[in-house]
N, C-alpha and C positions, 0 to 999 in steps of 0.2 A: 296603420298599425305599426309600433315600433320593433325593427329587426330583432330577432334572437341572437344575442351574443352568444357563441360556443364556449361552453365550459372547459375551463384548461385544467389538466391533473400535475397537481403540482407534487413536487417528488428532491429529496433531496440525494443526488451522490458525493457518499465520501470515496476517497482514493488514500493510497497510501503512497508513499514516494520511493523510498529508496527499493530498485529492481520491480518499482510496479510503473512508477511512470519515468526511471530511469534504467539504466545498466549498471550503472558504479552502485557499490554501495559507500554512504556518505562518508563514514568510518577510514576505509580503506583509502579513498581519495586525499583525504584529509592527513593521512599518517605521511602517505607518501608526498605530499606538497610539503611538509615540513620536517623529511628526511626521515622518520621512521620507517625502517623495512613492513610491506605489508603482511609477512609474516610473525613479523614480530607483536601487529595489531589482532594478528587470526589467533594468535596463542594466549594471548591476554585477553580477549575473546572467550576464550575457551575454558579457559580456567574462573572467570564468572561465573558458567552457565554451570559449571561440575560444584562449583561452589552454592550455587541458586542465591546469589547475595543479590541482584538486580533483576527485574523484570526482561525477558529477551524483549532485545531491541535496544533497550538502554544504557548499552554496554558502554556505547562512548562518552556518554554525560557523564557516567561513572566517572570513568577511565580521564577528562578532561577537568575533574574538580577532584578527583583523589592520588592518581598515578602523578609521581614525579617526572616520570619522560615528558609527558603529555603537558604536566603543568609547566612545566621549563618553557617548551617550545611554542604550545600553541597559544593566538591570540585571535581576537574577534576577528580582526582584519583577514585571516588565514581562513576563517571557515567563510568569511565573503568569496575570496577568492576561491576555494575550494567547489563552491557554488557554481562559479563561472566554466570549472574542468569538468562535473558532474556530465556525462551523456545522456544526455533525456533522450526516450520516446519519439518518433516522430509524431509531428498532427496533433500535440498536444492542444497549443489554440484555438484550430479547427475545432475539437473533440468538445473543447468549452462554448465556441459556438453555438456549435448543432444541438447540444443539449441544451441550452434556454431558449431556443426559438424554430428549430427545424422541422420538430417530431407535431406535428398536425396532432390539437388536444392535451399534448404534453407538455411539459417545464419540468426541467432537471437541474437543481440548484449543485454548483461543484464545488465542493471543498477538498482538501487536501488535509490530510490528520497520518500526523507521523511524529516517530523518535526521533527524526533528524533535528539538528539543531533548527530553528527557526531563522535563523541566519542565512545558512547552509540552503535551505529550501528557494527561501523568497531571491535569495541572488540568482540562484539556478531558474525562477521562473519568471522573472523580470520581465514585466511588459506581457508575460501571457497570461497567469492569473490572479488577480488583486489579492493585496499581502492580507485583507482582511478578511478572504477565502484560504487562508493557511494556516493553517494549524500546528505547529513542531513545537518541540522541548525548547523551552524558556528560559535563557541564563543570565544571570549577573554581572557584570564586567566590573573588576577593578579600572582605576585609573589607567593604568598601563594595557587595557585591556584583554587578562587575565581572567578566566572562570574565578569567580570569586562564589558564586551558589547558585544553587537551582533551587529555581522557581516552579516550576510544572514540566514532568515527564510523560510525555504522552506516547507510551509503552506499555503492550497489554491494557490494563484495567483501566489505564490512564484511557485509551480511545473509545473507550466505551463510555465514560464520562464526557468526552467532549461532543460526542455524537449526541448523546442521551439531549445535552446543552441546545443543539444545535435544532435536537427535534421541537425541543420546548421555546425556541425562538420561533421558529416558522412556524410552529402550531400544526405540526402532522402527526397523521396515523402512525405509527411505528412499519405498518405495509407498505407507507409510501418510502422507506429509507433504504438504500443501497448502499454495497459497501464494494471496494475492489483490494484486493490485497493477494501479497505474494509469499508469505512465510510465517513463519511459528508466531514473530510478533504480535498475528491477525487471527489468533485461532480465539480472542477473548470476542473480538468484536466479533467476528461472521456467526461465532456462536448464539451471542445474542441480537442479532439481527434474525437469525434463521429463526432462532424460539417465538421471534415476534412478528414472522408471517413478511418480513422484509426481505429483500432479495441480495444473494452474494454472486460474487465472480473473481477466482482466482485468475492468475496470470503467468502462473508458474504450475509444474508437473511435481510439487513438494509433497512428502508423504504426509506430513501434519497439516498440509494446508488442502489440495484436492479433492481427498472425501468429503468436505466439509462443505465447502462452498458448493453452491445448487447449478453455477454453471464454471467451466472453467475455457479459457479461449488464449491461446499463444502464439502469438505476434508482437514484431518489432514495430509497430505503430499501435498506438495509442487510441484512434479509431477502433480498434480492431472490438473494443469492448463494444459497441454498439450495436455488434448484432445479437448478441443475446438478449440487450436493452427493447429490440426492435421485434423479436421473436418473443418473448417471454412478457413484457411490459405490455409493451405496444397492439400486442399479435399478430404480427403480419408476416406475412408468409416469404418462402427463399425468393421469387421474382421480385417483390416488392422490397424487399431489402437490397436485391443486386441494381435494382431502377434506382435507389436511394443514393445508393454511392456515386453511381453514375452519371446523377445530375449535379451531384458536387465535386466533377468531374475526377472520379477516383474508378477505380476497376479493381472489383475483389479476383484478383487471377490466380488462386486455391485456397478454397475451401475446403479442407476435411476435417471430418469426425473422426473421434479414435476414444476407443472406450478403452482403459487401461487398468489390467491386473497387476498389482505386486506381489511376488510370489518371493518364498524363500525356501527352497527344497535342502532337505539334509539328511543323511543316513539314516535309518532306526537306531537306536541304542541298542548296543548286543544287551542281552540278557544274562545278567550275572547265572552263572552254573553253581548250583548251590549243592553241595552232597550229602547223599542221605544221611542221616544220624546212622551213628550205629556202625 
């Protein structure tokens, strides 16, 4: 009689990059390797998002094919390098690992889907995940190596298209698609992941991004997503998850839960004293 081969649940995770699988954000790195004060990048910044002229997140492809400072100063070469100062996560490699081949039944395909330039990203992850599993905003280079035009921003609406892509590639359920994200950029995608029975995970305590996402977990390693992948995907319980690590010789040494309210308390409004007619 010929063995039964076990069936594997195949499952794609997207991530996002800047403060999900790093600490810098790409932007700010990048100003200040080619001499723009980083304040100077948060106000220009700012004045986007009051304006609503760009999708959040695509401030700096903006800012790198319209703003005079930025087009002065920056060239391809800059946002390689810029890549290489990026602070990632720890256990990122690990993390791509264990999700193709660790989880008994499971397959978790990794991609990366971001605003960051595409530049910016693949230098920063060199040698840990294949540029063909990266996804970032696409630009043009003049001769001189100059933003000369964008090609594809993938901010907001934009990652929800490349996801949608990515599902119609592998050919899955929309339930098997995960999403990991840290800020306002990611409220288009988790939204519609959540609508379609997929699964989120925040990485930040962000007001626009926390309610939203079905689990949220904060830590400076990169792993850390796994236990929810493990608890929630997988089903397996708090012993089985700390055995998990343990054999990939890691040690979860605090775990807590923390349910959080944001509250905003403020006076009553006096009541204007109105006087009788008359």
């Amino acid at each position: 009689m010929a063995a039964t081969i076990p069936s594997v649940k195949q499952h794609l995770l997207a991530s996002d990059f800047d403060q999900t699988l790093s600490f810098n954000d790409s932007g700010l790195v990048l100003s200040e390797l080619v001499g723009i004060p980083a304040k100077v990048f948060e106000a220009k910044v700012a004045t986007l998002a009051v304006q609503n002229l760009v999708q959040q997140g695509g401030e700096l492809s903006y800012l790198l094919l319209h703003d005079p400072e930025y087009r002065s100063h920056v060239r391809k070469e800059h946002l390689l390098e810029a890549g290489k100062i990026v602070r990632l996560k720890k256990n990122i490699r690990q993390l791509s690992e264990l999700l193709a081949s660790a989880i008994p039944g499971y397959r978790f395909d990794f991609h990366v889907i971001s605003a960051a330039p595409q530049e910016v990203i693949e230098s920063a992850l060199e040698d840990i995940i294949p540029a063909d599993h990266i996804h970032g905003t696409q630009l043009q280079y003049t001769s001189s190596g100059q933003v000369e035009s964008i090609i594809r921003v993938n901010a907001g609406y934009g990652k929800v298209a490349v996801l949608d892509d990515l599902q119609k590639r592998f050919q899955l359920g929309p339930e098997r698609i995960l999403y990991v994200g840290d800020g306002g950029s990611d409220i288009h995608v988790m939204l519609h992941v959540n609508r379609r029975d997929g699964f989120t995970i925040a990485v930040s305590q962000g007001r626009q991004i926390a309610p939203i996402a079905k689990r949220t977990v904060l830590s400076d390693d990169a792993l850390s997503i796994m236990v929810p992948i493990l608890e929630e995907i997988a089903g397996w319980d708090t012993p089985r998850i700390r055995t998990f690590f343990e054999d990939q010789g890691l040690f979860i040494q605090e775990w807590d839960r923390v349910r959080a309210d944001w509250l905003t308390i403020t006076p009553q409004p006096s009541q204007l004293s109105i006087s009788p007619a008359g």
